[in-house]
C-alpha positions as CSV (number, residue, x, y, z in Angstrom):
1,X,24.0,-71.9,12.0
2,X,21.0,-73.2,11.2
3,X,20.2,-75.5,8.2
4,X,17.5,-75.1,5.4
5,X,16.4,-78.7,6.2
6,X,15.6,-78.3,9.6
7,X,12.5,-79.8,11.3
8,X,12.8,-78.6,14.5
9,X,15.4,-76.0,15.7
10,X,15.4,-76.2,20.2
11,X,16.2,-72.4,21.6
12,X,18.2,-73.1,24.4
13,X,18.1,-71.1,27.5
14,X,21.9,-71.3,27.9
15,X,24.4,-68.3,26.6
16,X,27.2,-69.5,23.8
17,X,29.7,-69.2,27.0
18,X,27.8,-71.4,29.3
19,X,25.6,-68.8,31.5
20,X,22.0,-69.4,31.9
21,X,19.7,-66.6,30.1
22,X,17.4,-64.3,31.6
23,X,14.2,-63.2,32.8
24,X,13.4,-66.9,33.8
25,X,10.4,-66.8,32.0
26,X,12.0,-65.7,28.3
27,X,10.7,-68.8,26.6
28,X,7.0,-68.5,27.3
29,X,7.2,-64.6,26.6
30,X,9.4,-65.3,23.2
31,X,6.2,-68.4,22.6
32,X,3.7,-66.1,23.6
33,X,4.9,-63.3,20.7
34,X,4.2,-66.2,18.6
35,X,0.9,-67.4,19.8
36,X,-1.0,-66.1,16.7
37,X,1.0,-67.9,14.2
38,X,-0.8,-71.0,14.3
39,X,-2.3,-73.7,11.3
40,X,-5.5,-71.9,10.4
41,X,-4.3,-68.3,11.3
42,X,-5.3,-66.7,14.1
43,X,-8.7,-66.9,15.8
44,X,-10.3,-65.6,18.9
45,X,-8.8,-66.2,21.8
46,X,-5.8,-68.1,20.2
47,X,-3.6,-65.4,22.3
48,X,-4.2,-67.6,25.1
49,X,-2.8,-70.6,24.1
50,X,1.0,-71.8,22.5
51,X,1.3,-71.8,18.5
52,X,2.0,-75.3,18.2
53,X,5.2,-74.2,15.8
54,X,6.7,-72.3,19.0
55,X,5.9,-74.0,22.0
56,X,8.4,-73.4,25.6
57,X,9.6,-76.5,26.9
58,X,12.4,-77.8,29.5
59,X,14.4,-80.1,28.6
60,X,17.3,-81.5,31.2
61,X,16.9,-78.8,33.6
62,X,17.0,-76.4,30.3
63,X,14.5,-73.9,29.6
64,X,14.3,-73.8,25.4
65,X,11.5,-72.5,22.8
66,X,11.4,-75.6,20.4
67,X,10.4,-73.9,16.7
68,X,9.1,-75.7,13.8
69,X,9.7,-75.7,10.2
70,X,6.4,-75.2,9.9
71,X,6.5,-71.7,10.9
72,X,8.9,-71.0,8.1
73,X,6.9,-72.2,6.0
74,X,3.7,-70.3,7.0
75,X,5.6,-67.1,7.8
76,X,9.2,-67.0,7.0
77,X,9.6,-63.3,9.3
78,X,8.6,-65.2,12.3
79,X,10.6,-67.8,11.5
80,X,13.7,-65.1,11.4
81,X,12.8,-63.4,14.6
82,X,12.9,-66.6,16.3
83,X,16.6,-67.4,15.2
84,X,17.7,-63.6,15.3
85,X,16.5,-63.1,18.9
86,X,18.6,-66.5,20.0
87,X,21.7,-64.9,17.8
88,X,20.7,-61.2,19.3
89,X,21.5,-62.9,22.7
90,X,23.9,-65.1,22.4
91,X,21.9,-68.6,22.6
92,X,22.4,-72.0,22.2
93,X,20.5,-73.9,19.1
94,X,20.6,-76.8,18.1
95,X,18.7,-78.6,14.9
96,X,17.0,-81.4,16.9
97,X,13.6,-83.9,16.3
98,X,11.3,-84.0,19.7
99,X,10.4,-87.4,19.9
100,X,6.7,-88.3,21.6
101,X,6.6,-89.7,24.9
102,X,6.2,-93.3,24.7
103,X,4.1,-93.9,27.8
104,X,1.5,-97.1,28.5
């Protein structure tokens, strides 16, 4: 379950039972549905790059779709079909904060 206050909610590429999910490549084709939902709406040729409010990731070995707030609060749908495709297959989420890499 998912809470109204979350910031960032991580898809994670694992089933409830441990298995990882597949096609390999389900968190750039589940960021790449949400391409056009972007601050400013979509433009030309925004297709070709990641919504920052749905962007893939891998995180410990993990394939996950991190989703922010943010696109719950521009479009609450594809806020839902976000979290009802990782409940539609079974996925791990978790309500989490990526922090920036802190590098020199």
């Amino acid at each position: 379950m998912v809470s109204d206050s979350a910031k960032q909610v991580f898809i994670q590429g694992v089933t409830t039972d441990g298995k990882t999910f597949r096609p390999s490549d389900w968190a750039e084709r589940l960021a790449g549905v949400m391409a056009t939902f972007r601050p400013g709406g979509a433009q030309p040729g925004s297709h070709l790059s990641y919504s920052p409010w749905c962007v893939p990731n891998t995180i410990n070995g993990v394939k996950c779709v991190i989703v922010s707030r943010e696109l719950r609060d521009h479009e609450p749908m594809a806020w839902d079909f976000c979290l009802n495709f990782a409940r539609d297959n079974d996925l791990q989420m978790a309500e989490a904060c990526l922090m920036p890499d802190n590098k020199p």
